[in-house]
C-alpha positions as a Python dict, from the first residue, in 0.01 Angstrom:
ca = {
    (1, 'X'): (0, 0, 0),
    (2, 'X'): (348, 36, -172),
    (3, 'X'): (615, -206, -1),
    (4, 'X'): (942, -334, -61),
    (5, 'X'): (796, -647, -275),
    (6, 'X'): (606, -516, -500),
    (7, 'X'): (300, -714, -662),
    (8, 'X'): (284, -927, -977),
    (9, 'X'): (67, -762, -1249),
    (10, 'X'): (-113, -1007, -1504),
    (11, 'X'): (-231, -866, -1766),
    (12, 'X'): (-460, -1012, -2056),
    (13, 'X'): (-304, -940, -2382),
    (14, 'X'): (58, -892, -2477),
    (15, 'X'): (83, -687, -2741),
    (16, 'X'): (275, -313, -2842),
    (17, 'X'): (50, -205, -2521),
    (18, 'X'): (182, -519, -2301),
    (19, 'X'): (502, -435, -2386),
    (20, 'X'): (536, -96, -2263),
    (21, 'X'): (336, -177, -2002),
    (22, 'X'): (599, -403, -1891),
    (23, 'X'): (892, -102, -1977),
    (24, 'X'): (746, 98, -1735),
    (25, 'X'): (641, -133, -1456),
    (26, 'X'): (1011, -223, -1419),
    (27, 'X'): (1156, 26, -1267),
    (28, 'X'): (873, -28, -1003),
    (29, 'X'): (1003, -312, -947),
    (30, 'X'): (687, -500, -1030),
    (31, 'X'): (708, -783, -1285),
    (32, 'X'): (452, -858, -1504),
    (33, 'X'): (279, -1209, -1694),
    (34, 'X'): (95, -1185, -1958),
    (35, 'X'): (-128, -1357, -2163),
    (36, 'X'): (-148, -1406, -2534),
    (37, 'X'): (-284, -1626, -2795),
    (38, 'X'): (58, -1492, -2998),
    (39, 'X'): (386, -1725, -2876),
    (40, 'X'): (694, -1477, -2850),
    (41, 'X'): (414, -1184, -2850),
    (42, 'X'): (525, -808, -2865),
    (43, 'X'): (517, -797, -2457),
    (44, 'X'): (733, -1170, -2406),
    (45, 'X'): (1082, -1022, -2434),
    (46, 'X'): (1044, -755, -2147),
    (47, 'X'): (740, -888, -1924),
    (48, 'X'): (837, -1208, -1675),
    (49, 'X'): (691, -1438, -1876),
    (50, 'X'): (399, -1525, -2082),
    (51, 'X'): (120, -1807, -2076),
    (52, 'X'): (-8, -1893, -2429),
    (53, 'X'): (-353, -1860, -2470),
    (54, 'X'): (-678, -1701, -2599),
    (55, 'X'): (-821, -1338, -2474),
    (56, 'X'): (-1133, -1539, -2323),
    (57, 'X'): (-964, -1901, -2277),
    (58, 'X'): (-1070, -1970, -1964),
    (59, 'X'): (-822, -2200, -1816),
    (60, 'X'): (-535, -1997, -1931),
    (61, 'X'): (-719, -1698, -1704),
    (62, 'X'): (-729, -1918, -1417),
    (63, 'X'): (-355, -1969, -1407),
    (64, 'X'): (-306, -1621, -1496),
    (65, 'X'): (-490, -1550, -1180),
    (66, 'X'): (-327, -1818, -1018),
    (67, 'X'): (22, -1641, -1026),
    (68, 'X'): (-118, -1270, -973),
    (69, 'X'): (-150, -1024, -727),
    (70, 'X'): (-386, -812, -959),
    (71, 'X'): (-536, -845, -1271),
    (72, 'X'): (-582, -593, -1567),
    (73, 'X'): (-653, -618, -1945),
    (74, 'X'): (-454, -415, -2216),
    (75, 'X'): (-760, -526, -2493),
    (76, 'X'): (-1095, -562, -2497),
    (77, 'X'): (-1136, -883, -2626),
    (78, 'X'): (-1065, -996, -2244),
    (79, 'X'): (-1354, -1206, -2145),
    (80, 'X'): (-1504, -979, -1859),
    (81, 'X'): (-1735, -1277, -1765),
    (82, 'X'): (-1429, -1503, -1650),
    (83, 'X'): (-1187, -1204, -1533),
    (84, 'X'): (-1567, -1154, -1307),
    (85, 'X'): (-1538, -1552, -1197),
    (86, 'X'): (-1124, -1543, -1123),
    (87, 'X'): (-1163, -1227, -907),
    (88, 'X'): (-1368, -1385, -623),
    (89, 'X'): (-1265, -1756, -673),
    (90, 'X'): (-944, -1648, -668),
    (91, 'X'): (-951, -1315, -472),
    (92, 'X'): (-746, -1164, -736),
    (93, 'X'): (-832, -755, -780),
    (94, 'X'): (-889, -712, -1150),
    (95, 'X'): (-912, -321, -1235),
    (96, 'X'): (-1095, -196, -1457),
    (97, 'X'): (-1377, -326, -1314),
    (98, 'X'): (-1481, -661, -1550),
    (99, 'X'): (-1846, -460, -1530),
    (100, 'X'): (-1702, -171, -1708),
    (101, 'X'): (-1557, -388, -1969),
    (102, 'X'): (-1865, -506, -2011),
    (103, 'X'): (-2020, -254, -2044),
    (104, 'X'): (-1758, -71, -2308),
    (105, 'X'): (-1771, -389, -2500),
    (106, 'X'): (-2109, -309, -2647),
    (107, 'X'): (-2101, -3, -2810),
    (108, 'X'): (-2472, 41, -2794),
    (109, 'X'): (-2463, -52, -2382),
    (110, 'X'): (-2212, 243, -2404),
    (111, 'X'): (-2401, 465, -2575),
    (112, 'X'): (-2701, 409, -2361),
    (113, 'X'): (-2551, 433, -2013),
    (114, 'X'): (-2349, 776, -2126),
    (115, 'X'): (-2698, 957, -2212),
    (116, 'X'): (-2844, 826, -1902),
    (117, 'X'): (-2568, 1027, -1695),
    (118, 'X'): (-2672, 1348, -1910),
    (119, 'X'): (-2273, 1278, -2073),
    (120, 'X'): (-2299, 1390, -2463),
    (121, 'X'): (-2295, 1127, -2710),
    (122, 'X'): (-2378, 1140, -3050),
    (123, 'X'): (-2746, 1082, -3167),
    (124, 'X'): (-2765, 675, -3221),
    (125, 'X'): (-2987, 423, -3239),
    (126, 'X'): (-2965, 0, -3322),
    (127, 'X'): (-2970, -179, -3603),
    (128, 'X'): (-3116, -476, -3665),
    (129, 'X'): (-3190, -477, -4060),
    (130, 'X'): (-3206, -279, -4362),
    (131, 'X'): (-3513, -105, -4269),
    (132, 'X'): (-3393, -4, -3947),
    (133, 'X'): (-3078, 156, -4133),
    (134, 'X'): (-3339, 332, -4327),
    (135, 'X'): (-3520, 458, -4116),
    (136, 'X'): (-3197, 575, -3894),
    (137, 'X'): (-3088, 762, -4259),
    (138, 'X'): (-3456, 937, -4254),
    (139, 'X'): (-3415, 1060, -3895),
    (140, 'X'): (-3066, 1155, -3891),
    (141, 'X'): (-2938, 1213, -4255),
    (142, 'X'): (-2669, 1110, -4444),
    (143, 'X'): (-2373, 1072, -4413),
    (144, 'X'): (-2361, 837, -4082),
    (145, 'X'): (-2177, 585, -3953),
    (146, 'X'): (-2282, 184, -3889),
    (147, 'X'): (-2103, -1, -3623),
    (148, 'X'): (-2032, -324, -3534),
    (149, 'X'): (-2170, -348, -3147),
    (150, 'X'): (-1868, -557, -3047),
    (151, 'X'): (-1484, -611, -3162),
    (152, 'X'): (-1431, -365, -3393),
    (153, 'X'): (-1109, -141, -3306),
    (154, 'X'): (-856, 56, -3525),
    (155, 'X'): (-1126, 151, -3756),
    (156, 'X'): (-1236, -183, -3816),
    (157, 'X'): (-1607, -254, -3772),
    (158, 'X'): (-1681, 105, -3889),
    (159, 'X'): (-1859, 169, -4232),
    (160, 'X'): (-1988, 529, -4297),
    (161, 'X'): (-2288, 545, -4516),
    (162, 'X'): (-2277, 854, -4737),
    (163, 'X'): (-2655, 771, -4884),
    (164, 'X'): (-2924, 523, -4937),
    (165, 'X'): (-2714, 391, -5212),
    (166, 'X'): (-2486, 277, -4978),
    (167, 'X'): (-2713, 84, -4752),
    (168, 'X'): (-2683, -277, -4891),
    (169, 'X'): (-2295, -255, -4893),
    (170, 'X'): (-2236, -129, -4575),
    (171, 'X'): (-2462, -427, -4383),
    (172, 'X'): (-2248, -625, -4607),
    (173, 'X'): (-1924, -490, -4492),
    (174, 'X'): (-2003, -513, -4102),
    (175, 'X'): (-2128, -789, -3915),
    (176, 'X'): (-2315, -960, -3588),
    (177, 'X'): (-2507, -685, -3366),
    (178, 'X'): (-2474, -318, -3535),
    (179, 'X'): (-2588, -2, -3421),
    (180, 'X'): (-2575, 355, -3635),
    (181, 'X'): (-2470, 684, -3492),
    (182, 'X'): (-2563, 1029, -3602),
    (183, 'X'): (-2246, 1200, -3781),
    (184, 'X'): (-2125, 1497, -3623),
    (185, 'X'): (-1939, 1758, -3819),
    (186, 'X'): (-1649, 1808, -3604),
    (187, 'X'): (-1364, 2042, -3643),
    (188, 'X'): (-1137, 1819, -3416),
    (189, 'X'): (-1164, 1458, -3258),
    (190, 'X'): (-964, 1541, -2953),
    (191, 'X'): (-900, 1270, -2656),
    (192, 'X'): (-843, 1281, -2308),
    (193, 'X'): (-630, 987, -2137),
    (194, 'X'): (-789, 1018, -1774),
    (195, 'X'): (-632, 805, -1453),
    (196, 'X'): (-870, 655, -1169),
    (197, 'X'): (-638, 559, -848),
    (198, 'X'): (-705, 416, -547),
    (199, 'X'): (-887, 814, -368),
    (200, 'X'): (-783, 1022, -694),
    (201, 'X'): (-855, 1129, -1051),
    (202, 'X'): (-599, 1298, -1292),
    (203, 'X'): (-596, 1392, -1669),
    (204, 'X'): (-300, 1448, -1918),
    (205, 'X'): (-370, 1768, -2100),
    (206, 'X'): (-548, 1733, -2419),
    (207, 'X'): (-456, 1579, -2725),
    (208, 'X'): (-596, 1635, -3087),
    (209, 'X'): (-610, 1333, -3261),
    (210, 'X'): (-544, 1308, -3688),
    (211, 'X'): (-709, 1014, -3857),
    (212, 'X'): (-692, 849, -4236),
    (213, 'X'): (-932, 571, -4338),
    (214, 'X'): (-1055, 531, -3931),
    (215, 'X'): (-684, 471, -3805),
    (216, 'X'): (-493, 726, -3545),
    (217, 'X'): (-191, 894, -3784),
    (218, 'X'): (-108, 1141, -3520),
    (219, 'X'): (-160, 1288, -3182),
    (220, 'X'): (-89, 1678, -3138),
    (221, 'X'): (-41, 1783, -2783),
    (222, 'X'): (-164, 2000, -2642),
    (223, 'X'): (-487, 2019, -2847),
    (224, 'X'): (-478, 2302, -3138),
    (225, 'X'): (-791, 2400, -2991),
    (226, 'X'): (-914, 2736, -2798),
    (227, 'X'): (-853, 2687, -2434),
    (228, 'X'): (-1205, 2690, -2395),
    (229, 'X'): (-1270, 2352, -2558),
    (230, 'X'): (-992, 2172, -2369),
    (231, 'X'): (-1113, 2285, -2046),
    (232, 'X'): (-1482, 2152, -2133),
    (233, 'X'): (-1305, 1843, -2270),
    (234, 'X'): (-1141, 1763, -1968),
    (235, 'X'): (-1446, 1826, -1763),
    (236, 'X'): (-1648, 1572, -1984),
    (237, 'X'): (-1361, 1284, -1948),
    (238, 'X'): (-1390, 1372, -1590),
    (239, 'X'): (-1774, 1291, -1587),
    (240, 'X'): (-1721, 1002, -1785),
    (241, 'X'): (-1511, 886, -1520),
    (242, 'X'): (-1748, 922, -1244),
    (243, 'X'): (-1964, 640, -1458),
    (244, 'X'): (-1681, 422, -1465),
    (245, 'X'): (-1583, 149, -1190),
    (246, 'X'): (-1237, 20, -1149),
    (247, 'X'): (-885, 155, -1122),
    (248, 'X'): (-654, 205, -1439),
    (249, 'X'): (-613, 405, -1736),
    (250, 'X'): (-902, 492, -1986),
    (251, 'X'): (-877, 683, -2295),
    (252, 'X'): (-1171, 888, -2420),
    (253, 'X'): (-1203, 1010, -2755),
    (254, 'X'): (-1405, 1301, -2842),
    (255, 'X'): (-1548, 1499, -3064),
    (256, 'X'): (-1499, 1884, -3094),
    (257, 'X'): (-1826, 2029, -3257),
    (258, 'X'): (-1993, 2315, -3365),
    (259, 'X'): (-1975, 2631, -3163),
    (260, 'X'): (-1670, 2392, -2933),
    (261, 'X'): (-1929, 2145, -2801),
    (262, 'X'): (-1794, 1827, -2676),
    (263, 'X'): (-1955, 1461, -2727),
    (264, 'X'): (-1805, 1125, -2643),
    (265, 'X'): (-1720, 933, -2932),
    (266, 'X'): (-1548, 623, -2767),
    (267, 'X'): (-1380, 496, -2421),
    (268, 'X'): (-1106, 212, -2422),
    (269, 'X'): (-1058, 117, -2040),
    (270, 'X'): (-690, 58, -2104),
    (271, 'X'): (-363, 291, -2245),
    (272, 'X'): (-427, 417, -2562),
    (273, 'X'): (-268, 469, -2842),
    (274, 'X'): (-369, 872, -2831),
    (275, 'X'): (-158, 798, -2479),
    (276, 'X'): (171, 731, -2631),
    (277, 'X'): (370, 1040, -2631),
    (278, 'X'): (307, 1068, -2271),
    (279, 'X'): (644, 819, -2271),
    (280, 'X'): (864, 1107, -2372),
    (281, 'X'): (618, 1379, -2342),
    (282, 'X'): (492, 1375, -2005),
    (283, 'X'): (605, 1388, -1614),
    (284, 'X'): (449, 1022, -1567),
    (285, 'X'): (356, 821, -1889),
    (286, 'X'): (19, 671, -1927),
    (287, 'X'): (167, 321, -1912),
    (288, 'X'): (341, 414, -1535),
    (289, 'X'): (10, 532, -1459),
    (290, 'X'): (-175, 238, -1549),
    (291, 'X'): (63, 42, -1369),
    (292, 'X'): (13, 265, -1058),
    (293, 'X'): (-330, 304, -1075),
    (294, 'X'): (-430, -60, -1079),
    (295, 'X'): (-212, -185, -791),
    (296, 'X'): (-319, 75, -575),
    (297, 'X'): (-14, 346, -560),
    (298, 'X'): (-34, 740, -574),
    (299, 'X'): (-35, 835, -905),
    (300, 'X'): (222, 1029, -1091),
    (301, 'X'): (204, 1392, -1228),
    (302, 'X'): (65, 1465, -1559),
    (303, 'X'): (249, 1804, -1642),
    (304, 'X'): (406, 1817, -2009),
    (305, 'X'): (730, 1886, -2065),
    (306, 'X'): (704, 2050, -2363),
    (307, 'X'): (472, 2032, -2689),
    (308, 'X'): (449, 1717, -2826),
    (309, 'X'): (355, 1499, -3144),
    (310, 'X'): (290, 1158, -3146),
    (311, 'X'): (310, 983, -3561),
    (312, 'X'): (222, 589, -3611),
    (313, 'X'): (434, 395, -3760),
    (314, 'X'): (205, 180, -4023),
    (315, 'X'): (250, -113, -4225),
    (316, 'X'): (315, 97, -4588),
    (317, 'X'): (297, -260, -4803),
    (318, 'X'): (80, -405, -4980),
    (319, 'X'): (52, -806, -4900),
    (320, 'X'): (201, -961, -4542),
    (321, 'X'): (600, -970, -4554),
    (322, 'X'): (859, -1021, -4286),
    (323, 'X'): (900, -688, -4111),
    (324, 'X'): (1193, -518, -4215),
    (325, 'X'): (1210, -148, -4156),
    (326, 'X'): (1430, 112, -4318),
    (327, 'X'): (1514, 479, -4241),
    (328, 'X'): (1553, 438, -3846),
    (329, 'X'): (1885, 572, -3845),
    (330, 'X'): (1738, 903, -3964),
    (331, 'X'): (1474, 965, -3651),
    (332, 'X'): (1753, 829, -3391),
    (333, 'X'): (1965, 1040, -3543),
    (334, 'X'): (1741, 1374, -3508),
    (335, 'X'): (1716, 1569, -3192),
    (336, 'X'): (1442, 1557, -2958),
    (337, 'X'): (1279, 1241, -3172),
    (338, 'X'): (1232, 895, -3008),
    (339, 'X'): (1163, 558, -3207),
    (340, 'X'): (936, 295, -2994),
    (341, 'X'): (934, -31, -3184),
    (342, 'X'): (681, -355, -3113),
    (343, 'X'): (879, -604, -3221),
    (344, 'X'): (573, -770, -3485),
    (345, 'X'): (753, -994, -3701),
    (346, 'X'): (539, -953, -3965),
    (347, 'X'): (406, -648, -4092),
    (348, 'X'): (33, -607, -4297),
    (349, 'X'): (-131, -305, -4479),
    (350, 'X'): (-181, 6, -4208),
    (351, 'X'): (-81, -266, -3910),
    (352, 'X'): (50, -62, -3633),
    (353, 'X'): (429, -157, -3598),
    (354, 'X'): (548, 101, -3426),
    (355, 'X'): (575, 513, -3315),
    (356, 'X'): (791, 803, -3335),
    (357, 'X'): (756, 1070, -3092),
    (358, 'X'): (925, 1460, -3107),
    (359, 'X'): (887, 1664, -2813),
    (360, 'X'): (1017, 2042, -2865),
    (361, 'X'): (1290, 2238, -2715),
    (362, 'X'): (1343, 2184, -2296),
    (363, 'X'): (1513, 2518, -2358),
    (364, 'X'): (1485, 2827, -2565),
    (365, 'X'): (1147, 2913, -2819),
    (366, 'X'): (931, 2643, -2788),
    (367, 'X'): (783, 2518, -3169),
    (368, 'X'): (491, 2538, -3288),
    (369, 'X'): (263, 2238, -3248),
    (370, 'X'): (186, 2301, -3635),
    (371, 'X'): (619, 2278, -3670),
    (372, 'X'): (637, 1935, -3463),
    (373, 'X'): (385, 1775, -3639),
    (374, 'X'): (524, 1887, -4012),
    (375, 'X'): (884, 1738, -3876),
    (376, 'X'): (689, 1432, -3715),
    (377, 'X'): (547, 1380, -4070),
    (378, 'X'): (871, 1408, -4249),
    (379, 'X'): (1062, 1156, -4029),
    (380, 'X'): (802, 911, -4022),
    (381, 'X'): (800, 927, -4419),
    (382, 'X'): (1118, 816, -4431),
    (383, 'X'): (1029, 493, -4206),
    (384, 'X'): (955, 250, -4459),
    (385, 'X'): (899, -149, -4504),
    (386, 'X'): (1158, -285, -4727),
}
């Protein structure tokens, strides 16, 4: 129920996703803590205030919990066994549901309970040694891709294996439990960020997602992609959803195959960064939603407001240096461009420090998606670590 004192919202991890978590949940009027291993993390100058400490310490959970109304998680490094504990010692909602971060934790567990509700996935299988990746290559060909089972993100934990050559370097390169999935020759990864509230679902329209080296570049919107595919898109994300327990935000990436088939390639239970240009592109951003969705209130609407491109802003250097970023005055200075900083001190190679967003014309000829994301390109080009 929405009142005139609106909840506290911890959250478990403060960084760029913290952060404008805590931009939108403001003019809510809902404050938020959050909880980082990182002192003066990205989300400490806007959220309430911040208790130091790991994604799975415990103790720093419990008081976390202790000064909450509701609980969510902004990574997946949360411990989902202790968020699971705090909820009925302290009877503390946390949304997602800790079981569904469990669950998306394990890639393979992910995998698995996706085919059992007839939802597409990629062919997969686990790996537990060389022979296994062998035999995966003899089944499914070459090239595929070997993934770490748990904490891998941004790419990381990811090793494609082009041929049997490449077997003893990529179980070198990854670590812990691995599984390998089938590759799928896609003409688009595509993702849908999808909304569960308290009695209703929603989806933002589609976005097609551009990738380098296993890291999001850019987000098109909507989805260069027949309106055929974004329809069936939507409807998968929508299935997904009916797997998935909790309220919140969760971003599903896809993949757009042969003859427009859709499979699932991975779900974050949390904003995402294929979410981003819902800030300035979008009726209700994905972070106001999130916010929305976990405490309970009727969620916003997902309309666009016009086309829209989303560009990362990535660490373009090649050792860690004090973060000093040129060329800012340029996008503030173009029209219909917004600059969204995290405020990381220190930048590293392909780190995410920040995004630019350009949304097209309210009024007039719309541009071309194919326009916005050439100009998106060009501005973010001239963003550039000093």
């Amino acid at each position: 129920m929405v009142t005139a004192s609106p909840p506290t919202l911890g959250v478990v991890g403060g960084g760029q996703l913290g952060r404008m978590l805590a931009e939108s949940a403001s003019p809510l009027g809902v404050e938020l803590l959050v909880l980082d291993p990182t002192p003066d993390c990205p989300a400490s100058p806007v959220a309430r205030d911040q208790i130091v400490g790991d994604f799975d310490d415990e103790d720093a959970i419990r008081k976390l919990a202790e000064r909450a109304d509701v609980l969510t998680f902004e990574i997946e490094l949360a411990d989902s066994n202790v968020l699971e504990a705090v909820e009925a010692e302290y009877d503390v909602p946390v949304h997602p549901d800790p079981g569904t971060l469990r669950m998306i934790q394990d890639k393979l567990v992910q995998k698995r309970t996706l085919k059992e509700q007839g939802i597409p996935v990629p062919d997969f299988r686990p790996v537990d040694d060389r022979d296994d990746l062998l035999s995966a290559g003899e089944e499914f060909g070459y090239p595929m891709m070997l993934k770490a089972r748990k904490g891998g993100y941004d790419g990381r934990g990811n090793v494609p294996v082009e041929s049997t050559e490449d077997v003893d370097a990529a179980l070198d390169e990854v670590s812990g439990e691995l599984m390998v999935e089938k590759f799928v020759p896609f003409e688009r990864e595509l993702s849908v960020i999808a909304v569960k509230g308290d009695d209703e679902i929603t989806t933002f329209p589609v976005g097609e997602n551009v990738h380098e080296d296993e890291i999001l570049r850019e987000t098109v919107v909507p989805a260069r992609a027949p309106e055929s595919v974004r329809e069936r898109a939507e409807e998968v994300a929508r299935d997904v959803l009916s797997v998935l327990s909790g309220r919140g935000v969760y971003g599903i990436e896809l993949f757009e195959g042969e003859n427009g088939a859709i499979s699932v390639n991975e779900i974050a239970p949390r904003p995402h960064n294929s979410g981003h240009y819902t800030i300035e592109g979008a009726l209700t951003s994905q972070f106001e939603q999130h916010v929305r969705g976990v405490l309970g209130y009727p969620l916003g609407a997902t309309d666009l407001r016009s086309p829209v491109v989303m560009s990362n802003v990535l660490g373009d250097v090649v050792d860690s240096q004090p973060a000093d970023l040129s060329g800012v005055g340029e996008v503030l200075s173009t029209h219909g461009a917004s600059f969204h900083w995290y405020g990381k001190r220190e930048v590293r190679p392909l780190r995410k420090m920040g995004h630019v967003t350009l949304v097209g014309e309210e009024s007039g000829t719309e541009p071309s998606t194919a326009d916005l994301l050439t100009d998106a390109r060009s501005l973010t080009d001239q963003l550039t670590f000093q």
